[in-house]
N, C-alpha and C positions, 0 to 999 in steps of 0.2 A: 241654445240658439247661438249661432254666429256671429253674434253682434257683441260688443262688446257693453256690458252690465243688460242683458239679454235683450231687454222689449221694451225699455224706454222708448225707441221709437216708433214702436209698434202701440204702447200705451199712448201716445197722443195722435196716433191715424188710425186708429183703430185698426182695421186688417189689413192695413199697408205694411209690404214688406220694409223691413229698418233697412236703413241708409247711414250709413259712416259707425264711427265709432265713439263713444262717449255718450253723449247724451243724442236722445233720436230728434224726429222731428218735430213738429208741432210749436203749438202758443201764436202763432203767427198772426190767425184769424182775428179779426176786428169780434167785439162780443156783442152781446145782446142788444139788440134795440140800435145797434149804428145804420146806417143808411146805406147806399151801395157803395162801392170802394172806390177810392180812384184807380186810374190804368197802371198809375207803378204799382199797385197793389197785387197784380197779377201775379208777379213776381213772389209774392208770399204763400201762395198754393202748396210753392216746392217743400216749404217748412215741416209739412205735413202731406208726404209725398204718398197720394192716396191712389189706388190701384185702379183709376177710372181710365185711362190710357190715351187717354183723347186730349192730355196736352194738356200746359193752364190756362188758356183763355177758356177750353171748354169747361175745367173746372171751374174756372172763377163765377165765367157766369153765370153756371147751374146752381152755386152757392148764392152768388147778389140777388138771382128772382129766388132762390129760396126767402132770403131775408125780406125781399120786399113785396113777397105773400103775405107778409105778417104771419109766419106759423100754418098758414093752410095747409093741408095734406098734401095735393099735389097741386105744388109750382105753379100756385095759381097765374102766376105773372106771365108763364109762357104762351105762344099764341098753339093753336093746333087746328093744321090744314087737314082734317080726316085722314082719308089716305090718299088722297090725288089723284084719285080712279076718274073722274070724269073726264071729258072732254070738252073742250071750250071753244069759247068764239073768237076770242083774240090776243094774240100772244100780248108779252110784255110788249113796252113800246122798242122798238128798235129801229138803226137807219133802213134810209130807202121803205117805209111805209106809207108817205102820203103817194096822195094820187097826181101825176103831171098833166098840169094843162098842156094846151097845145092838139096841133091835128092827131085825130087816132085817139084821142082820150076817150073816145063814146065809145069806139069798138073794143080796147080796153074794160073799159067798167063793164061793160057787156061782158067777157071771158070772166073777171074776177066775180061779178055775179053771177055767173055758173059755177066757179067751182065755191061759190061761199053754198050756194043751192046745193051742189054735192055733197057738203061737208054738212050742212044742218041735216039731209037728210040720212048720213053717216051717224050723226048724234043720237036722232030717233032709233035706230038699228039697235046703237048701243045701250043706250037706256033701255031697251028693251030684252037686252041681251043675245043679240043676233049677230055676234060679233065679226062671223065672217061676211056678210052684210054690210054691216061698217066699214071696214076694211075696203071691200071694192069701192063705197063711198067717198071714203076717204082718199084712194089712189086715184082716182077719176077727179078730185079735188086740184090735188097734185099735177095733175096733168094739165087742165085745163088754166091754172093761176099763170100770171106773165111771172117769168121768169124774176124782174125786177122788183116782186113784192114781197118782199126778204119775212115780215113781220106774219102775214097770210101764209105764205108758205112756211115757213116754220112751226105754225099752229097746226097745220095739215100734219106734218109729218109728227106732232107729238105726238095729235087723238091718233094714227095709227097705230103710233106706239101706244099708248092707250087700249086700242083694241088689243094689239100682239098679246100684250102682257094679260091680259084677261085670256088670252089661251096658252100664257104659259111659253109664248116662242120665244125665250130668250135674246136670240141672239138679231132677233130681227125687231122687238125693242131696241136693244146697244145701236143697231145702225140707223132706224130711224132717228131716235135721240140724238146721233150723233149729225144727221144731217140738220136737226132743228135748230143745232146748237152752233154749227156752225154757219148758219144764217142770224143767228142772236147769242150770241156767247155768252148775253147774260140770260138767258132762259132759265128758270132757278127751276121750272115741272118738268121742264125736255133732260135738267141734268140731277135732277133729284130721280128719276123713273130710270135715266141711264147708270146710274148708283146700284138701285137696286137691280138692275138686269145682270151688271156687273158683277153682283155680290150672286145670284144666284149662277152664273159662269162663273164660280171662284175664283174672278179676279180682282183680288185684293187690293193691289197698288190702285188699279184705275177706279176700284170703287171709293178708295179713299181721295181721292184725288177727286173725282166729283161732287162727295159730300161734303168734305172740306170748302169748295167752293160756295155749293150752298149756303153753310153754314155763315161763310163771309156775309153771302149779299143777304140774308136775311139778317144777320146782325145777334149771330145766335139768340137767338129768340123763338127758335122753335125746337120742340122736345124730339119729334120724330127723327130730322136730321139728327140733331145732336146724339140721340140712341143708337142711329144708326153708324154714326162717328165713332163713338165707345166701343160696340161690337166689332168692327172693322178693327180698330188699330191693336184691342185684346187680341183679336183674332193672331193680327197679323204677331204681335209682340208675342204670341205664346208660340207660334210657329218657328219664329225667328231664333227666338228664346233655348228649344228644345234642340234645334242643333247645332247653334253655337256652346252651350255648355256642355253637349257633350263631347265636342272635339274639344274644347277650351283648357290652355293651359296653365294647371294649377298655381295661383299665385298666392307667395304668404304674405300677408297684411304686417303692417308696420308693425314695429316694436310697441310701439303707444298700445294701438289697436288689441296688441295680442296682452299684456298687462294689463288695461283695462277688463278685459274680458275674463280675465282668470281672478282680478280682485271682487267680482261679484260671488264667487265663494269662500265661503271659511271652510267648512268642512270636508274638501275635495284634499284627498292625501298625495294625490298624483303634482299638487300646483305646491306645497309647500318647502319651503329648504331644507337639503340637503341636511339627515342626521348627520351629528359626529361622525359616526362609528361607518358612516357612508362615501364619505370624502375619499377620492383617488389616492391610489400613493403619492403619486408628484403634488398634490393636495397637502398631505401628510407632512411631507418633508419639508415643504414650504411654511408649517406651521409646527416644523417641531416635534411632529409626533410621529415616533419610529416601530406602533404599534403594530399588532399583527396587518396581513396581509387581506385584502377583502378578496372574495372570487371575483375574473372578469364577469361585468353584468353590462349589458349594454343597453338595461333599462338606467343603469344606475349612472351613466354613459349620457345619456342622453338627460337624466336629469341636472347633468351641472354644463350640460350645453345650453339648457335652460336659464340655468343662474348667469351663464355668461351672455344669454340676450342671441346665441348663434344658434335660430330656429333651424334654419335650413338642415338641419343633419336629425333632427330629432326622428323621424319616420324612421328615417334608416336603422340607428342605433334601437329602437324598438324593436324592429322586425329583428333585427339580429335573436333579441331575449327571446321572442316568440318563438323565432324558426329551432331556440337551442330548447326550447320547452325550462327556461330557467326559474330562476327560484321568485322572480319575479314577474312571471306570464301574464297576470291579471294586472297588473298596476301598467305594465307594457301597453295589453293593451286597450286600457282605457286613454293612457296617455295618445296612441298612433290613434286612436279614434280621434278623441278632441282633434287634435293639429289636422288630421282630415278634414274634420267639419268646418276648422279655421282659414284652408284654403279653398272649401266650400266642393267638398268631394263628399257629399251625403252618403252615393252610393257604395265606397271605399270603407266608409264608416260605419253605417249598419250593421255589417257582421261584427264587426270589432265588439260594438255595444253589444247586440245579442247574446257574443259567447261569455262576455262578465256578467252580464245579468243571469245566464244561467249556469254561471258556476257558482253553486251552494255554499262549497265551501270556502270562497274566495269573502275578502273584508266586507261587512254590511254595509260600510259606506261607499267602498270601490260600487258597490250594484247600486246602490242608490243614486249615487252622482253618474251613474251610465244612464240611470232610469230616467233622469230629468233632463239630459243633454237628450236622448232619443225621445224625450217629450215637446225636450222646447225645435228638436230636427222636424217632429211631427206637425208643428203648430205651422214650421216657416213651410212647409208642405202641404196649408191647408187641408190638416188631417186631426182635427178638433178633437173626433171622440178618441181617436188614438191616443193622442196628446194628452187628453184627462185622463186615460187607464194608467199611463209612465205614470204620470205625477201621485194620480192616489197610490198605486203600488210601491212608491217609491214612502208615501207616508206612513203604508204599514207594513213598510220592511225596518224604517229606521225613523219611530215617531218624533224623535229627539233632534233630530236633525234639520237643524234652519235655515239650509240653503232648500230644501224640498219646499217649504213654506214660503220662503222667500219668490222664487220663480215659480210658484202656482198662484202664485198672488198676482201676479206680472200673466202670467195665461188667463187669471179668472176678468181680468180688467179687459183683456182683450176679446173676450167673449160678451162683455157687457153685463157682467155678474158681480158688481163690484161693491154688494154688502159683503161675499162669499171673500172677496179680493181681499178687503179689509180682516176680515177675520183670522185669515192667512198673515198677513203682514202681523196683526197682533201676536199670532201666535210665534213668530220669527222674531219678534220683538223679546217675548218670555223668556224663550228660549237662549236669545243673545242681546242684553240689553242694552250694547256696544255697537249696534247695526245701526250706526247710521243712515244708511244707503235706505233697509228697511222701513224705517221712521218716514224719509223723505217720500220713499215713494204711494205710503198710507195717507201722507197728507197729498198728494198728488190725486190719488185717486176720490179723496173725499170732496175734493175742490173740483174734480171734473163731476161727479155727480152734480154736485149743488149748483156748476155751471150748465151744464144741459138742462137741468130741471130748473134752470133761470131762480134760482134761490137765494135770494141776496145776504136773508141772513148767518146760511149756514156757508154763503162764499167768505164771510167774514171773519166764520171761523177757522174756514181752511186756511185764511191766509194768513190770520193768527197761529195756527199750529205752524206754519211754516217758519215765523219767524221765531217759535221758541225750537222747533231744531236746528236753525243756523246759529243760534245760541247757544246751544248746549254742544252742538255739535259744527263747529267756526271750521275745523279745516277737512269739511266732508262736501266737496268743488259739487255734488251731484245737486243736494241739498241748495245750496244757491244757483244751480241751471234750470229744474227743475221750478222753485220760485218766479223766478226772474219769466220761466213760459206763462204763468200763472197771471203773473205783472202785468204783460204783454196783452194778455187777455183783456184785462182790465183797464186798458189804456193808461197803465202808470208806469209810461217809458221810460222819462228819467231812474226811476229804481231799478228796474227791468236791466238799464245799461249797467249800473253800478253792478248788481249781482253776477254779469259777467265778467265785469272785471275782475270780480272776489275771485271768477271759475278761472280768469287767464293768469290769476295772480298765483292762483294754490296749483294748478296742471296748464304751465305755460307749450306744452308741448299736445294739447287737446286741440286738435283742428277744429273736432266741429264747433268748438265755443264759438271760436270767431267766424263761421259759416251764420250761426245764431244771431253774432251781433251784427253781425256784416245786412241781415235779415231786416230785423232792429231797426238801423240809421234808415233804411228804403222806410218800412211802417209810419217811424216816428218823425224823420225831418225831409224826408224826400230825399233824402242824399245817395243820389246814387253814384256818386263818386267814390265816395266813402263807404259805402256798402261794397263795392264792387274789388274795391281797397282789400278791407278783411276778408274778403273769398281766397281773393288771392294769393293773401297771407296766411292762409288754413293751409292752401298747395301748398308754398311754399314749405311750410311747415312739414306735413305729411303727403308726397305725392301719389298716396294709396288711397287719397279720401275721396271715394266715389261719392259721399253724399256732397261734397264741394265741386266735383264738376258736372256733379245733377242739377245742383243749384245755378251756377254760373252757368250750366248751357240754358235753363228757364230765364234767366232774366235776357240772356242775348235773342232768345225767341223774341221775347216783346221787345227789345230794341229792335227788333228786324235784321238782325244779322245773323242770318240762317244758318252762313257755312260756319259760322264759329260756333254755333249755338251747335252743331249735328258733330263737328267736331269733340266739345266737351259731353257731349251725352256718350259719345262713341268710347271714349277715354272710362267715361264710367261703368259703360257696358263689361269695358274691359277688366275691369274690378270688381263685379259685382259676384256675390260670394254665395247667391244662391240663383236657382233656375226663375221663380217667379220675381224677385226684383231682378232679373235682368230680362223679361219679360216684361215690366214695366218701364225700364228705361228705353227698350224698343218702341213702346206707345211714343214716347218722347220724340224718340228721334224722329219716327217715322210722319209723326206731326208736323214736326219740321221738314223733312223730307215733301211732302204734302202741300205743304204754304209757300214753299221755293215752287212745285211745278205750277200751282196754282196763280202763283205770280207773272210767271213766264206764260204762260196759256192766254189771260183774262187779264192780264194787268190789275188783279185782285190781292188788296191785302187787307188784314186784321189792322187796327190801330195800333201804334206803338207807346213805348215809353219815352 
């Protein structure tokens, strides 16, 4: 995976794609048995940036009526209008619907009771299934209403629409809806049916932009809009997604970013230093030693542009080894794989892996470490069973080997296999009883067990084993982030803050820590000054860290400041190091996008922070 120490943030979003570097997302969520959130809490979604696309307010509030089902199956709390197939007698209330006195009121009421007469026996038509029946019913409705009966005539032209759409006329629902709606703007049936007309003329912007609104004026509280929200902005985000990454260009991730991600193996021979007997001549002479002469290798080339931190040349000097067929071809091109997958070029990279994994006679760990980077490419590709063929093959090509354990343990969690996880992490444990990292994240995974299955006494042991690895193992920064989410969980914020401190204190150069804590101070004291503080002192830090301007454009959502908020997602768009997280920051955006036109249209907004 491309993340740096792989799927920690894929380990607490389950199948969300990871976001930034260090530790992933998650811990955010209020726990067990708390009550609904307040509105800065929206803002905590981001933490655990889950693949539903529809923005945090949709997620916050699918998660609060989850909570305040108490556990029911489905969301008991949500309201559900059927499908909205009928037709009705009276629109919402809107202006210009009473009736005026004055001369001419009789002959009035007269015309509105004919076409209300046309309209019920339009109803009958369609209850009965006679649609085009209905239809003239209903036009005859229309015709007959005074002009000035804004709230009547727009109920007229729903049930039309109403009928159309029972035969499928697309485009003559859209216009009807469109004329109900602009006699009642808040119409929530005239612009929920023009939603769907929209979606079925695959227009996506306008269907999003209608359901959006709905969802406003009902106050997300209904399941069907809000599905039909999710599906829209997927839609759109995977659309948007597929042809910006493929023009997009390749960008390499911070120095942090790329460090961190290569200290998640031990056994990976491409990531260690430079032997002796490897060192350049100008190496050599610098250090005294006038020994023989090495051949030009431009693997060997490329591994002390490594050491010096200057990524940018490493492909090149690769391909050089490759194109010369050197003595180094395999280690080449394992190494131009990874740095592929690091600037999030999957497709560049897969041959690379393939042709070391099937070169037999190439090192059993070179294939192995190819096997579990195109394992964990597999997984960020939502390609599951692929992803478990790499990893077991990777176990019984080199059983000894505790990075394979290590990140299959990290896949089995994501899958939601996580006795299997655990067993993996012990066995990486055995194997290297110096893994920190591994310890940390056994106890992670044993603690989200015991917390989904609401298990107090075995939370208590989770958070006991957590704190005898911070223990035994004080300056492993993971081990206290990873706590600290756990804390978070538990509402025991004061600690929570400390353990990031321990993380800013040991990797002062880890953005996402302070994205974390910056998280933190909104959860725990409302402070969004202060939150907003450490986001920006994450940027500051590393201006690669897309999960920090994922985060900072979700809170500027719920502040209600759109253009900044479509700004910072666009930025991370820009970053984003695989095709479906940048796929998911498009749901973001495009959310945003959606609540700006919805704004401008209806004078409709969400609540803010």
């Amino acid at each position: 995976m491309a993340a740096s120490k792989p799927v920690e943030a894929a380990v607490v979003a389950a199948a969300a794609p990871s976001s930034g570097s260090g530790m992933g997302g998650g811990g955010a969520t209020a726990g067990p048995g708390t009550g609904g959130l307040p509105r800065w809490q929206l803002a905590l979604a981001v933490g655990a940036p889950l693949l539903l696309g529809a923005g945090a307010m949709y997620l916050w509030s699918r998660q609060r009526r989850r909570r305040e089902a108490g556990g029911r199956g489905d969301a008991g709390g949500l309201k559900r209008n059927s499908e909205r197939k009928t037709p009705e007698g009276r629109a919402s209330p809107a202006p210009g619907s009473g009736h005026p006195d004055g001369p001419g009121a009789h002959l009035e009421m007269n015309s509105l009771d004919r076409a209300q007469a046309a309209k019920n026996k339009g109803n009958k038509y369609f209850k009965a299934g006679k649609y085009e029946q209905a239809i003239q019913c209903y036009t005859e409705a229309i015709s007959l209403c005074p002009i000035e009966k804004n709230a009547d005539l727009s109920t007229f032209y729903q049930n039309r629409a109403a009928a159309f759409e029972q035969l499928q006329k697309w485009k003559e629902v859209a216009q009807d809806c469109t004329k109900a709606v602009e006699l009642n703007p808040k119409y929530v049936k005239a612009l929920f049916r023009r939603a769907k007309a929209h979606e079925k003329l695959d227009n996506k912007k306008e269907c999003l932009e209608d359901v959006t609104a709905v969802c406003i004026l009902e106050g997300f509280q209904n399941q069907q809009s809000m599905l039909l929200a999710d599906k829209v902005l997927k839609l759109l985000g995977k659309e948007k997604a597929k042809e910006k990454y493929k023009n997009r260009e390749p960008l390499m991730p911070s120095p942090q970013f790329i460090k961190s991600y290569f200290s998640s193996f031990t056994d990976d021979i491409i990531s260690q230093p430079m032997l002796k007997g490897e060192k350049s001549d100008e190496d050599k002479d610098k250090e005294g030693e006038a020994s023989e002469v090495k051949e030009n290798s431009g693997y060997l080339r490329a591994k002390q542009y490594m050491e010096e931190e200057n990524y940018d040349k490493i492909i090149s000097e690769c391909s050089k080894e490759i194109d010369a067929q050197g003595k180094y071809m395999a280690e080449a091109l394992l190494l131009r794989a990874t740095f592929y997958l690091l600037i999030g070029n999957a497709t560049a990279a897969k041959p690379d892996l393939d042709k070391v994994i099937s070169l037999k006679e190439a090192n059993v760990k070179l294939r192995a470490n190819a096997l579990i980077k195109r394992g964990s490419m597999y997984m960020q590709q939502q390609q599951p069973l692929l992803s478990t063929q790499d990893f077991n093959m990777a176990a019984d090509i080199d059983p000894q080997n505790a990075d394979v354990y290590h990140h299959r343990g990290q896949l089995k969690i994501l899958l939601d296999q996580v006795e299997e996880a655990v067993a993996d992490f012990d066995e990486c444990i055995r194997l290297r009883p110096e893994s920190a990292l591994a310890q940390a994240q056994k106890c992670f995974a044993l603690y989200r067990q015991a917390y989904t299955g609401n298990n107090s006494s075995q939370i208590q042991a989770a958070m006991k084993g957590f704190e005898e690895v911070i223990k035994k193992f004080p300056r492993c920064a993971e081990g206290y982030a990873l706590y600290a989410q756990a804390l978070t969980d538990q509402q025991q914020f004061g600690k929570a803050d400390d353990m990031y401190d321990k993380c800013i204190d040991l990797e002062p150069d880890n953005a996402t820590t302070y994205v974390h804590k910056g998280l933190l101070q909104l959860q725990w004291k409302q402070d969004l000054d202060r939150g907003l503080e450490l986001i920006s002192k994450a940027i500051e830090i590393d201006n690669k860290c897309d999960f920090a301007y994922e985060t900072m454009g979700t809170i500027e959502v719920q502040r209600g400041n759109m253009e900044k908020a479509i700004d910072m997602f666009n930025k991370a768009i820009n970053l984003a190091k695989s095709e479906m997280e940048m796929a998911h920051l498009y749901s973001l955006c495009d959310a945003a996008h959606a609540q700006t036109e919805v704004a401008k249209k209806y004078g409709l907004k969400p609540p803010t922070l």
